[in-house]
C-alpha positions as a printed NumPy array, in Angstrom:
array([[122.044, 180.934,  44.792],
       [120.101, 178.072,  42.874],
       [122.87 , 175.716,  43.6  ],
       [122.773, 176.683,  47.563],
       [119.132, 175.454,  47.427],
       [119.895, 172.022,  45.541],
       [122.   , 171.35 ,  47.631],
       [120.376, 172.229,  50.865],
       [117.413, 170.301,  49.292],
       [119.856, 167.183,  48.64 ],
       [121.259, 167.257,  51.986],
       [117.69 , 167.309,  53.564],
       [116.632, 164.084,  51.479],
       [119.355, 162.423,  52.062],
       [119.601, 162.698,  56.277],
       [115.756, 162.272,  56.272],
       [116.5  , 159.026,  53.971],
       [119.042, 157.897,  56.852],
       [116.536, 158.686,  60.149],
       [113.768, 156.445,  58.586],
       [116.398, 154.089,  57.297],
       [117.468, 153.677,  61.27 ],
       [113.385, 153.983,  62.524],
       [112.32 , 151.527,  59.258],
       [113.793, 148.351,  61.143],
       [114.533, 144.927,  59.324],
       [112.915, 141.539,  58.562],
       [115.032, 139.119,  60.511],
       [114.785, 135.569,  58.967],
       [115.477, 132.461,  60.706],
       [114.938, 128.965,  59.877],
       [112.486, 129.868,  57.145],
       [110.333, 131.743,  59.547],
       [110.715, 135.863,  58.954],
       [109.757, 138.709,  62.062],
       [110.277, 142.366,  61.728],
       [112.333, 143.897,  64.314],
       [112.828, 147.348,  65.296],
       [116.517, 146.842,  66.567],
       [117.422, 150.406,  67.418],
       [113.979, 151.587,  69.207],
       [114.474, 148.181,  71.334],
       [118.103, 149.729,  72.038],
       [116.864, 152.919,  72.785],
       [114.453, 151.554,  74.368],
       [116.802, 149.341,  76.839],
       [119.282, 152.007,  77.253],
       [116.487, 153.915,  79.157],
       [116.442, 150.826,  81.895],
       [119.868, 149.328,  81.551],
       [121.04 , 151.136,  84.88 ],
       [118.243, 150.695,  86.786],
       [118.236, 147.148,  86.187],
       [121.978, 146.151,  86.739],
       [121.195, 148.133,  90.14 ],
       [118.963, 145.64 ,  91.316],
       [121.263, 142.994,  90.346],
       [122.15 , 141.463,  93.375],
       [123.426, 138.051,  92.104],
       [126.26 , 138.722,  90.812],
       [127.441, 134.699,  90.175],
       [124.139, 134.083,  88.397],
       [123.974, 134.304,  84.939],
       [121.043, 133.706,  83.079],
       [121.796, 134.296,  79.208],
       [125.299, 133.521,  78.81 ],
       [126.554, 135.067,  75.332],
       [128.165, 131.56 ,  74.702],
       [124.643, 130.064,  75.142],
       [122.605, 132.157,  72.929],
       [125.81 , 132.081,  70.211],
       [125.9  , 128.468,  70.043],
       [122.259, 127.293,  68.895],
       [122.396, 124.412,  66.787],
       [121.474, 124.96 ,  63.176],
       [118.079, 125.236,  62.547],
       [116.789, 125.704,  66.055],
       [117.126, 129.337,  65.872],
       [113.538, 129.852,  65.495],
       [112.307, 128.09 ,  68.544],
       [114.848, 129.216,  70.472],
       [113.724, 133.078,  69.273],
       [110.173, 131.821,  70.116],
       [111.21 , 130.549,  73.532],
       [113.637, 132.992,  74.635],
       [110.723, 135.968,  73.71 ],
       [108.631, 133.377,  75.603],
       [110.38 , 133.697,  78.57 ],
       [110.587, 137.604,  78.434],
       [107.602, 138.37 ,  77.98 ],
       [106.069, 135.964,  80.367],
       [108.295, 135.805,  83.083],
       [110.679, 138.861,  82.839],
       [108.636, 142.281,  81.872],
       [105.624, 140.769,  83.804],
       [107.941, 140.889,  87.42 ],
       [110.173, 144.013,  85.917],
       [108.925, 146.896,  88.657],
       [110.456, 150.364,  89.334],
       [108.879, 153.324,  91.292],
       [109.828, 155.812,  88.684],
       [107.786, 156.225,  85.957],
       [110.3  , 156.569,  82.996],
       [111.732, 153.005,  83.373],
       [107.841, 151.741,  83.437],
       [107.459, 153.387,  80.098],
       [110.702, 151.818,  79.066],
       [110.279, 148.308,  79.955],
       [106.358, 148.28 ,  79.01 ],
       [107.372, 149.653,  75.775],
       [110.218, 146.302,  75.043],
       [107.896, 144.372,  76.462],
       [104.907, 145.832,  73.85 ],
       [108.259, 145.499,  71.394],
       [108.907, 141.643,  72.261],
       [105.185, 140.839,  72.213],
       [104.733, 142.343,  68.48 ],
       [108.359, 140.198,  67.602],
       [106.729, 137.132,  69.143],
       [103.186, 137.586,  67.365],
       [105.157, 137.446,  64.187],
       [107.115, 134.38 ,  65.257],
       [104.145, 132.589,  66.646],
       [102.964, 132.283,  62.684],
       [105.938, 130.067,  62.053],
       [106.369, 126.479,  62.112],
       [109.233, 125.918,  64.366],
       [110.614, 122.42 ,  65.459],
       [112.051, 122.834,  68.556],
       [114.858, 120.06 ,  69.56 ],
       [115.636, 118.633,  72.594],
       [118.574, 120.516,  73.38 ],
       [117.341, 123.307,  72.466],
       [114.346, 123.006,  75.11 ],
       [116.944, 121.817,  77.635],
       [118.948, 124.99 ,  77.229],
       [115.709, 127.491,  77.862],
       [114.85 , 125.068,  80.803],
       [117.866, 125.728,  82.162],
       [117.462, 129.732,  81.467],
       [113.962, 129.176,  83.595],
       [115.838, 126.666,  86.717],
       [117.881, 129.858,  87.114],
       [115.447, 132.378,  87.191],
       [113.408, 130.027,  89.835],
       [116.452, 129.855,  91.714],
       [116.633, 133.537,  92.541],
       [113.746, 136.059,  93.741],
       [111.089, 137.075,  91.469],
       [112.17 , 140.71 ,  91.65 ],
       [115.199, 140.184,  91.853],
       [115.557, 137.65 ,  88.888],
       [113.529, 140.116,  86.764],
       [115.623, 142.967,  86.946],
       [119.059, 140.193,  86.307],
       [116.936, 138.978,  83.127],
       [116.231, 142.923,  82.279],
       [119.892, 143.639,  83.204],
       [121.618, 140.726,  80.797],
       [118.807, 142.074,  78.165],
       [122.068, 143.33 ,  75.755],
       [122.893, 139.932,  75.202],
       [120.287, 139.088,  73.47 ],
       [119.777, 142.407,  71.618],
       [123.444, 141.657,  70.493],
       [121.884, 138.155,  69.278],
       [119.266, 139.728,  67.105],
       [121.55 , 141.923,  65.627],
       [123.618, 139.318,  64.816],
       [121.044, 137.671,  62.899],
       [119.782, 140.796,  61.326],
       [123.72 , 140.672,  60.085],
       [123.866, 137.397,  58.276],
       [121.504, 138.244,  56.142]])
């Protein structure tokens, strides 16, 4: 009967271990600059609006964060471009992001309260950003101005995975 209890008391440790392992988040570091990121409560988080913002994706033939973009940023420029492309959320995207029901409020006001922590941490960093590197996130912005606000919001939230794939990418060469 002891044994039962040991391990009942071993299993509990070790899923509770796991949970706060997956809540606990990780220190991405980038170009000598470091920002703690809660990767899987921005998922969660984004999973709750995904659908809701595809839906009001009406430009199709725009895209504004191209995976091929965001995967090819020159050595070194990682930070700024981090700094910029959190930037440009922040700013541009959450602040035009509306929806009449209240759960995707919560959701996008919570990445947006996510992306503004990220960014504080960033914002202590010395990044150099290069001219390319500007040029691309200019050309992220010419896009956006292209299209609606509303509708340009919910195409930024909507292409949000892309860049969530990015982080995690990062969080994986460490």
């Amino acid at each position: 009967m002891m044994q039962l209890g040991s391990f009942a008391s071993s299993l509990l440790l070790l899923l509770l271990g796991c949970l706060c392992r997956t809540t606990e988040g990780r220190t991405l570091h980038v170009d000598g600059c470091s920002a703690h990121v809660h990767l899987h409560e921005l998922r969660s988080h984004y999973s709750d609006i995904r659908q809701h913002a595809q839906s009001g994706d009406n430009e199709i033939g725009v895209k504004l964060l191209d995976g091929s973009l965001i995967n090819h940023v020159q050595n070194g420029q990682t930070c700024c471009f981090l700094r910029l492309v959190l930037r440009f959320y922040v700013e541009r995207v959450f602040h035009n992001f509306e929806s009449s029901q209240p759960h995707h409020q919560r959701g996008s006001s919570a990445l947006a309260n996510a992306f503004v922590t990220i960014r504080r941490d960033m914002h202590r960093c010395h990044c150099h950003c290069g001219e390319e590197t500007q040029r691309t996130i200019d050309t992220v912005h010419s896009k956006f101005d292209m299209l609606q606000i509303r509708p340009a919001a919910h195409k930024a939230v909507g292409e949000l995975n892309t860049v969530l794939d990015w982080l995690d990418g990062l969080g994986q060469k460490l």
